[in-house]
C-alpha positions as semicolon CSV with decimal commas, in nm:
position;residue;x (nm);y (nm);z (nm)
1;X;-3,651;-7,077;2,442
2;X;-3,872;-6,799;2,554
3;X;-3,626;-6,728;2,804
4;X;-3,360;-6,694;2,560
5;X;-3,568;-6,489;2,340
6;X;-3,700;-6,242;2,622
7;X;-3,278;-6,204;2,671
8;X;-3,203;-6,121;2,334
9;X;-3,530;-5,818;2,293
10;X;-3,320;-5,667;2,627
11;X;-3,060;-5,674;2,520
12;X;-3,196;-5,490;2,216
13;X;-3,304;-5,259;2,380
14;X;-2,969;-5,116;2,503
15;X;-2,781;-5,180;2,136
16;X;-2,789;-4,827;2,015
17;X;-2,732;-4,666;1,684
18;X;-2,487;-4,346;1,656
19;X;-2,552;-4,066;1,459
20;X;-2,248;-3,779;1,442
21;X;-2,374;-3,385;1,417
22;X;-2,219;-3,172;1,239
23;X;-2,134;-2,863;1,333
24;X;-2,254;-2,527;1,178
25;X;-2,091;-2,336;0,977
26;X;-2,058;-1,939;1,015
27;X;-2,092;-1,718;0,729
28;X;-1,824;-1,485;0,607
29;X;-1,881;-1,109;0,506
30;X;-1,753;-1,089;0,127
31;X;-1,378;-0,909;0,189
32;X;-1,379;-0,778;-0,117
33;X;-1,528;-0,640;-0,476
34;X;-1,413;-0,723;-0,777
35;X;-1,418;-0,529;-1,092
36;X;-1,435;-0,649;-1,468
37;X;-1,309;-0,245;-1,583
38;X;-1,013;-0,176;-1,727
39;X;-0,858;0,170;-1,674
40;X;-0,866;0,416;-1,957
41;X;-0,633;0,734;-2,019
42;X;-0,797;0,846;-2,351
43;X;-1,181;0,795;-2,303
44;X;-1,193;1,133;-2,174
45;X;-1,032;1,475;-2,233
46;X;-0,996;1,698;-1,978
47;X;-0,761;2,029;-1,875
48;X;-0,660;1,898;-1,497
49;X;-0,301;1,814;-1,446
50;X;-0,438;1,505;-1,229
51;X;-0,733;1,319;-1,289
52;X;-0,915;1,020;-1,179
53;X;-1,217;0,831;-1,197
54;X;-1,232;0,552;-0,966
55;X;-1,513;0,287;-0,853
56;X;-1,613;0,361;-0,490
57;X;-1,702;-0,006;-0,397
58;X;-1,415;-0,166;-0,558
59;X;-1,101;0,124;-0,597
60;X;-1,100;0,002;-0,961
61;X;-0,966;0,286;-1,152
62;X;-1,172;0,358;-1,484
63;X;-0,999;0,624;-1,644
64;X;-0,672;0,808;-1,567
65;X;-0,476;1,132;-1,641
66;X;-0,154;1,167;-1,462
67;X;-0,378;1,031;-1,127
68;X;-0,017;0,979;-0,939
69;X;0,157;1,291;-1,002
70;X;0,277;1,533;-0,689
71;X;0,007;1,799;-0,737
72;X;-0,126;2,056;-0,483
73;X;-0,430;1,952;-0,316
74;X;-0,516;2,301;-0,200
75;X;-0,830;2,288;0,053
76;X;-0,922;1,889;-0,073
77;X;-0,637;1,851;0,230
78;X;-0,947;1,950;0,463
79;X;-1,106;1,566;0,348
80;X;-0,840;1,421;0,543
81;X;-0,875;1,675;0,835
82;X;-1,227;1,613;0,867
83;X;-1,228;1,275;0,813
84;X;-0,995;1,208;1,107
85;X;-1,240;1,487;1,337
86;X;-1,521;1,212;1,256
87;X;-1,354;0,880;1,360
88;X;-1,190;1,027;1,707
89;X;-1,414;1,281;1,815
90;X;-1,849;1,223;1,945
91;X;-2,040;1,466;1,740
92;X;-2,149;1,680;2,063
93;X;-1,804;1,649;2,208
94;X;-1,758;2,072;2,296
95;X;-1,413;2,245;2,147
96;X;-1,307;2,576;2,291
97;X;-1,088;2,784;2,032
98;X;-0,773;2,815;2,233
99;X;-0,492;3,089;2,218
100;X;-0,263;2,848;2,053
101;X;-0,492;2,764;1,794
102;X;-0,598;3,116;1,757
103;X;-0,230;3,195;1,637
104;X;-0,184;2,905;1,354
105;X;-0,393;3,049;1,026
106;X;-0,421;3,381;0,879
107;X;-0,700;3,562;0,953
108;X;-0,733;3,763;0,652
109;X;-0,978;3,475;0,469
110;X;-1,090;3,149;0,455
111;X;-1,255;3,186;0,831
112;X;-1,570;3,195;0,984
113;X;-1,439;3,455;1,221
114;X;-1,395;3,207;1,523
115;X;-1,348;3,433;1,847
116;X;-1,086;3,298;2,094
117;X;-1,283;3,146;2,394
118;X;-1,548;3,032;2,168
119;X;-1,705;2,681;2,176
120;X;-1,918;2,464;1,974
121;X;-1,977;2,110;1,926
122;X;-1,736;1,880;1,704
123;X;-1,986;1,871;1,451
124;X;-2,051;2,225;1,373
125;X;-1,682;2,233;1,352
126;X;-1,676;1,977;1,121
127;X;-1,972;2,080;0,889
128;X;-1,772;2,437;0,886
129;X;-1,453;2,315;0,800
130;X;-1,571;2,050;0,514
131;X;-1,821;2,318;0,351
132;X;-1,707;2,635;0,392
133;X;-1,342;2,555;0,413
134;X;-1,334;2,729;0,736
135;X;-0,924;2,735;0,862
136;X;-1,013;2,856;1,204
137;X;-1,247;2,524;1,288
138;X;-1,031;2,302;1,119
139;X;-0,802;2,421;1,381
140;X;-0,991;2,358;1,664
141;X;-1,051;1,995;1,505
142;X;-0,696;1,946;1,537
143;X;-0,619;2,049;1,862
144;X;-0,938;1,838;1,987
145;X;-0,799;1,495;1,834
146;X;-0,438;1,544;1,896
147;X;-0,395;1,807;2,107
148;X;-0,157;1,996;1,876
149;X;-0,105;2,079;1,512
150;X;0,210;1,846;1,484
151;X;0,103;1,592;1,611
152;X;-0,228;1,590;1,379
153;X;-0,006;1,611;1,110
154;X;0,149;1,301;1,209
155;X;-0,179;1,112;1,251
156;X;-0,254;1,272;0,865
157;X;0,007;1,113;0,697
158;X;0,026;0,770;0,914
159;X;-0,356;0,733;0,837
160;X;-0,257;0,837;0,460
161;X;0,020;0,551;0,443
162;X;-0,223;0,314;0,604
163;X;-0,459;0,333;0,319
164;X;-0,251;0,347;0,022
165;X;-0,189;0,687;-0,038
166;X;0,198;0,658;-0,126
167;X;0,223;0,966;-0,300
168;X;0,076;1,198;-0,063
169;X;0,273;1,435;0,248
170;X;0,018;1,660;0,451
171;X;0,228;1,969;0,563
172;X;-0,048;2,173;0,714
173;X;-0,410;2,106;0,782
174;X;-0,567;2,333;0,597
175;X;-0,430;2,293;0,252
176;X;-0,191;2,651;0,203
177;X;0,037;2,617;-0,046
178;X;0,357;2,435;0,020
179;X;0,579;2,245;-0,165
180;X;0,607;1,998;0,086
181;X;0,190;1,970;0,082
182;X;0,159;1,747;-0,213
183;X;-0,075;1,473;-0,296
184;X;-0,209;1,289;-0,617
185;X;-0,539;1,297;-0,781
186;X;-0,529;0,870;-0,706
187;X;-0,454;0,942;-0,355
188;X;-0,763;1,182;-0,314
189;X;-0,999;0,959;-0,492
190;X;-0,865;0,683;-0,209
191;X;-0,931;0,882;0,099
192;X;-1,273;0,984;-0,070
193;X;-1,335;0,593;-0,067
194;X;-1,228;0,557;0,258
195;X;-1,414;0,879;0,434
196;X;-1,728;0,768;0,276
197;X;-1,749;0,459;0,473
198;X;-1,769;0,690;0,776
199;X;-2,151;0,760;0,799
200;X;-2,116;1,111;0,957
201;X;-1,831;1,199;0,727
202;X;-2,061;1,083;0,462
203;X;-2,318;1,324;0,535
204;X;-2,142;1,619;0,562
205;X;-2,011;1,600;0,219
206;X;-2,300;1,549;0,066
207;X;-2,474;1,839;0,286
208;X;-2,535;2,173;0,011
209;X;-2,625;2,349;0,314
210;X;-2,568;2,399;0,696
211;X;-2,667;2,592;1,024
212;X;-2,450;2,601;1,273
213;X;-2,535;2,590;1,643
214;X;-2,582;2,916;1,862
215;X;-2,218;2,925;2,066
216;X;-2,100;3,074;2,426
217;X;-2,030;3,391;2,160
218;X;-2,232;3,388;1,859
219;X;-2,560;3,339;1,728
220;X;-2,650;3,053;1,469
221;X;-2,437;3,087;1,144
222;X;-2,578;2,942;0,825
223;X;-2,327;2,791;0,589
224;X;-2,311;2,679;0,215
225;X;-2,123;2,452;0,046
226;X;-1,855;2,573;-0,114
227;X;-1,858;2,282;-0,402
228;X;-2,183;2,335;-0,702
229;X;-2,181;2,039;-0,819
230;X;-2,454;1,928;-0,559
231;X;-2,863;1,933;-0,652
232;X;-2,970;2,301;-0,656
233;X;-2,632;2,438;-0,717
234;X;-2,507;2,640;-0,996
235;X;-2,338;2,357;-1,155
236;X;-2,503;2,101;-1,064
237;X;-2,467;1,722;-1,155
238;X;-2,785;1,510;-1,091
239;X;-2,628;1,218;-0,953
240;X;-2,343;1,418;-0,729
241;X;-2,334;1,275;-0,379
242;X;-2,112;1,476;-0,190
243;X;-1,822;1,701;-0,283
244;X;-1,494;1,956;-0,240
245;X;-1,365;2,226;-0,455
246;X;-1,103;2,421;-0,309
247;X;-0,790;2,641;-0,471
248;X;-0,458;2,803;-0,406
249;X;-0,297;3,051;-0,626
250;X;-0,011;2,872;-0,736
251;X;-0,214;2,568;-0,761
252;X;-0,521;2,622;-0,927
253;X;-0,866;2,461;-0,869
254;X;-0,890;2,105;-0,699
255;X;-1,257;1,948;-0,702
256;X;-1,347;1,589;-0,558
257;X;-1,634;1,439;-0,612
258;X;-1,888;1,175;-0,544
259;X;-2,189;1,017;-0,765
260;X;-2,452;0,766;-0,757
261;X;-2,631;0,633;-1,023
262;X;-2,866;0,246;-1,090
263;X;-2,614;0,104;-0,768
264;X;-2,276;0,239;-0,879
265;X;-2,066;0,508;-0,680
266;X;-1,793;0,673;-0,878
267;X;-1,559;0,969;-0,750
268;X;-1,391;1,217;-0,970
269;X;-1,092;1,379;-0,890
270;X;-0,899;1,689;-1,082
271;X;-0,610;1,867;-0,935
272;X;-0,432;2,158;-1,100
273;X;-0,780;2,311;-1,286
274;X;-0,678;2,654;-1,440
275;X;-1,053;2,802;-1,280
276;X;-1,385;2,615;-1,114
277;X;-1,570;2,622;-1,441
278;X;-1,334;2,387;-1,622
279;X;-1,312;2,118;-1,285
280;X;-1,669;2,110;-1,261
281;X;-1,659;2,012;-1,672
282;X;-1,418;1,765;-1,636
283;X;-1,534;1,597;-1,314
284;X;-1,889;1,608;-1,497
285;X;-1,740;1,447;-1,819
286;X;-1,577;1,190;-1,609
287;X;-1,853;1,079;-1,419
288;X;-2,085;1,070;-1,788
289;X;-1,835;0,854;-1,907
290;X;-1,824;0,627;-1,628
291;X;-2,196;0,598;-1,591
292;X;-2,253;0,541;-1,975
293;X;-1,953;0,273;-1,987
294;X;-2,000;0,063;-1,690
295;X;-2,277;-0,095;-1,473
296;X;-2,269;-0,274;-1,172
297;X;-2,424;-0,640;-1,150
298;X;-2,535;-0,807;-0,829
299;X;-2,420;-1,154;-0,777
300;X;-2,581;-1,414;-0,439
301;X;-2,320;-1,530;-0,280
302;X;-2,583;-1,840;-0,171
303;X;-2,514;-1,942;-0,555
304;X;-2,181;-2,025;-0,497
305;X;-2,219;-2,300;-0,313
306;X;-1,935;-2,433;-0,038
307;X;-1,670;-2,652;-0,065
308;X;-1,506;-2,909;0,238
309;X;-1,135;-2,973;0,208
310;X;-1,026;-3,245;0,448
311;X;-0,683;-3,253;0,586
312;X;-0,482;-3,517;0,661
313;X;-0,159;-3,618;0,927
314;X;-0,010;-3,929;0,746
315;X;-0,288;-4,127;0,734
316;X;-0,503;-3,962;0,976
317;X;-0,808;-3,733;0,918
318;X;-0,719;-3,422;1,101
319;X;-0,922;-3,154;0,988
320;X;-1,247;-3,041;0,801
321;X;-1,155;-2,687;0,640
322;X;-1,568;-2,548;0,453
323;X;-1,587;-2,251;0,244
324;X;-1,896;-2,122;0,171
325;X;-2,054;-1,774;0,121
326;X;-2,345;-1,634;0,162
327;X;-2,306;-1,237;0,117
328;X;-2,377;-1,051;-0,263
329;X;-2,154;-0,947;-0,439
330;X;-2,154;-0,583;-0,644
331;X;-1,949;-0,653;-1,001
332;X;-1,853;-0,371;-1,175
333;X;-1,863;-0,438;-1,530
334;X;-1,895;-0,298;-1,950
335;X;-2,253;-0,164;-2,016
336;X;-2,230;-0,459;-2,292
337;X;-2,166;-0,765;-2,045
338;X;-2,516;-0,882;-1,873
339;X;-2,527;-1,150;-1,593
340;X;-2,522;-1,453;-1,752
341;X;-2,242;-1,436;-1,932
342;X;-2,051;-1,394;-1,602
343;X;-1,953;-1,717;-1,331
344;X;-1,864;-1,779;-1,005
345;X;-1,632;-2,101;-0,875
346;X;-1,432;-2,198;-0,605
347;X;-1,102;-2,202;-0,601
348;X;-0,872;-2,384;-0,344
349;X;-0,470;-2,313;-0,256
350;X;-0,268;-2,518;-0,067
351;X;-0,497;-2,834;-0,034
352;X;-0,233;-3,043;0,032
353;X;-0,079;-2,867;0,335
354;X;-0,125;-3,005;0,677
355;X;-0,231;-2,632;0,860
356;X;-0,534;-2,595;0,793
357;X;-0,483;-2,216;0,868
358;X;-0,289;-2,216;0,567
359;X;-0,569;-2,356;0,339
360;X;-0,712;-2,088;0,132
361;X;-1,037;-2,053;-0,129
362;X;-1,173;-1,777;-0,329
363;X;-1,465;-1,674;-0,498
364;X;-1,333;-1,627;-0,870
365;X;-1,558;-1,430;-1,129
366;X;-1,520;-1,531;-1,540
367;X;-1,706;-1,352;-1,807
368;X;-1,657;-1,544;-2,133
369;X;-1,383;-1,775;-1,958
370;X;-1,172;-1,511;-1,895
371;X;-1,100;-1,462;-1,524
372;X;-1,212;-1,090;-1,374
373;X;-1,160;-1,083;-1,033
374;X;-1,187;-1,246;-0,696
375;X;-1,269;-1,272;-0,368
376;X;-1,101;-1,467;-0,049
377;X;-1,341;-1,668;0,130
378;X;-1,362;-1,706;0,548
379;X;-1,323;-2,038;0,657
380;X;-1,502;-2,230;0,904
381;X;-1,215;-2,494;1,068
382;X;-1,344;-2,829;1,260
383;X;-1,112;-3,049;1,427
384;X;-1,171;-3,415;1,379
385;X;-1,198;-3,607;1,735
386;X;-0,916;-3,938;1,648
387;X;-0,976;-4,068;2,027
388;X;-1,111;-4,373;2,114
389;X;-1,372;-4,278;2,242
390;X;-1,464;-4,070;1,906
391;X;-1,298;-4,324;1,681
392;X;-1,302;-4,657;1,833
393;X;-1,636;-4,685;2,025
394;X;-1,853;-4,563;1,761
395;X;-1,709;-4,940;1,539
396;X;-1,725;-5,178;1,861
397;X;-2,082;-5,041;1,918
398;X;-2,173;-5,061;1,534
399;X;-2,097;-5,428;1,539
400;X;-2,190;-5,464;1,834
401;X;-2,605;-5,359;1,679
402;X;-2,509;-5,591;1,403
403;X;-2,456;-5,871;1,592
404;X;-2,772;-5,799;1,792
405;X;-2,918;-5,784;1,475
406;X;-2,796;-6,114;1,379
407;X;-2,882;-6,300;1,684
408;X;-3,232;-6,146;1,640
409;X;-3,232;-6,318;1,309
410;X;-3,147;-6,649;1,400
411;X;-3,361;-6,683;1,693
412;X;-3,715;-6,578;1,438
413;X;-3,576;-6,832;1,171
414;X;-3,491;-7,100;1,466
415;X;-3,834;-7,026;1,611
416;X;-3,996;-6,975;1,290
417;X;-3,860;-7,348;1,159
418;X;-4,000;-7,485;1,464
419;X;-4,337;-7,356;1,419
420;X;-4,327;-7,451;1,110
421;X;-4,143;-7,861;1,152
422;X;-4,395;-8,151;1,198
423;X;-4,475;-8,214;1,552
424;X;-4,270;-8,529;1,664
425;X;-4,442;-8,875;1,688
């Protein structure tokens, strides 16, 4: 018996138990903001024959006036121009004011006076150009991304189509009147949006003042903005951020602006303005209105929570699809609503498919019950191992413990009852 019983504690000894990891899961960047505001076209009055207020983090459009009509977006064209300068060209990168650039703007005003030959970093170029409205740098920008005016053209209006601008057609870089130079006060407010995410675009706009480098030519040149809505300015707004004013003749005055204020960015856009006074009224009215009507609420993504959606073949466990999110989220909402009245749930599409590529989820936001927005979640995608080795094994050795564990058993009670029985006569 002891032999038998040394056996068994061996053999023990091997039986093991098996414990499956799981994997982690990554966390997804929200994709998205949503927005509880409704657009308005009456909260605010105001002489432009375009205007917009939009939300910066969202697009959400607040209030409206005739945001998609063709208008003439005078010297707000230079946005675009500048914006490109700052996604394809280094800040130091040098650019040399070439003949053929030399001979593409009128040199009568609107210039810094840009000799031919002269060179200065893509940032003093751009500073010039976005503040002082300067035709003869915004030139040189051109020539330095693309090479040549057409072709910059080109990349203005593919970039324009890319983010939404459908009512927009760059004909020039600098903004001159032209028929065939058109945008909307929508479309400006967009490309605001989307410059601002560029951090040296960014800063230029919101610069009230600038001194240009020393070149091969000239000594330093101090520049001003153009725009008064920023701090210290004429007109200025408290919570401006960055901004453009610029005007043709037969267009009038065309102002876009930025503004911060408790977490929320707004931009204000008027095209058409019969003089500078009246845009900088109306984009201040705007932005008031905004700021007084909505607030922005910040929501943990960790509160969320994740959900696991399995997937089947037939019969078969396949896959393990897991939402979850961890990143805030910024919720634009009325000045009335507070946080609690607003939730957050997970919502799944196409559960029953057998791609788990096509399985969706999304973050949806409610205030009162009423759905507001929402967000797509990332998903993190495990295969399930169905092999033997994976599915199999794992049962033969689980029985394989319990019948270790069994044996066990028996031999204590057998050895037990022995102990215990009368000792034969």
């Amino acid at each position: 018996m002891k032999r038998i019983l040394t056996w068994i504690l061996a053999l023990m000894c091997v039986c093991t138990l098996n414990v499956q990891a799981e994997g982690e899961t990554a966390t997804p960047e929200s994709t998205a903001t949503p927005t509880a505001a409704a657009a308005s076209t009456t909260a605010v009055e105001t002489s432009a024959k375009g205007a917009v207020l939009m939300d910066a983090t969202s697009g959400s459009v607040l209030f409206e006036n005739n945001s998609t009509a063709h208008l003439d977006p005078a010297s707000l064209t230079k946005i675009m121009s500048v914006y490109l300068a700052t996604e394809k060209l280094t800040p130091d990168q040098e650019l040399t004011m070439s003949d053929t650039a030399f001979q593409t703007y009128s040199h009568n005003s609107g210039v810094l006076w840009i000799q031919n030959g002269e060179t200065m970093t893509a940032v003093s170029a751009e500073y010039a150009s976005l503040l002082a409205s300067a035709n003869d740098t915004t030139a040189m920008l051109a020539e330095g991304v693309s090479g040549d005016q057409d072709t910059f053209i080109a990349l203005m209006n593919s970039t324009a189509q890319s983010i939404g601008m459908g009512d927009t057609n760059f004909q020039n870089i600098f903004g001159t009147n032209n028929e065939e130079n058109y945008s909307s006060a929508k479309d400006i407010a967009t490309l605001v949006q989307t410059a601002l995410k560029n951090t040296t675009f960014k800063k230029i706009f919101g610069t009230s003042g600038y001194v240009m480098a020393a070149t091969n030519l000239t000594s330093e040149r101090p520049i001003g903005n153009d725009c008064e809505l920023l701090p210290g300015q004429d007109s200025a707004y408290e919570y401006t951020t960055g901004c453009k004013i610029g005007s043709t003749q037969e267009g009038g005055y065309a102002l876009a602006a930025s503004a911060e204020k408790d977490g929320t960015t707004l931009i204000a856009v008027v095209l058409g303005e019969t003089d500078a006074a009246t845009a900088y009224a109306d984009v201040q009215k705007m932005l008031d209105y905004g700021f007084s009507s909505y607030h922005t609420i910040t929501l943990s993504g960790s509160d969320v929570g994740s959900k696991t959606v399995a997937v089947y073949s037939g019969k078969k466990h396949t896959y393990d699809v897991v939402f979850t999110e961890n990143s805030d989220f910024s919720l634009l909402v009325s000045s009335s609503i507070d946080k609690s009245q607003i939730t957050m749930d997970i919502v799944t599409q196409h559960e029953d498919l057998e791609d788990p590529n096509q399985i969706t989820a999304s973050v949806v936001f409610s205030i009162d019950g009423t759905q507001v927005g929402s967000v797509p979640m990332k998903a993190e995608i495990t295969e399930i191992d169905n092999s033997f080795s994976a599915t199999v094994e794992p049962q033969i050795s689980q029985y394989f413990d319990y019948a270790c564990i069994v044996i066990l058993a028996l031999v204590l009670i057998y050895e037990i009852g022995r102990k215990l029985s009368p000792p034969a006569e």
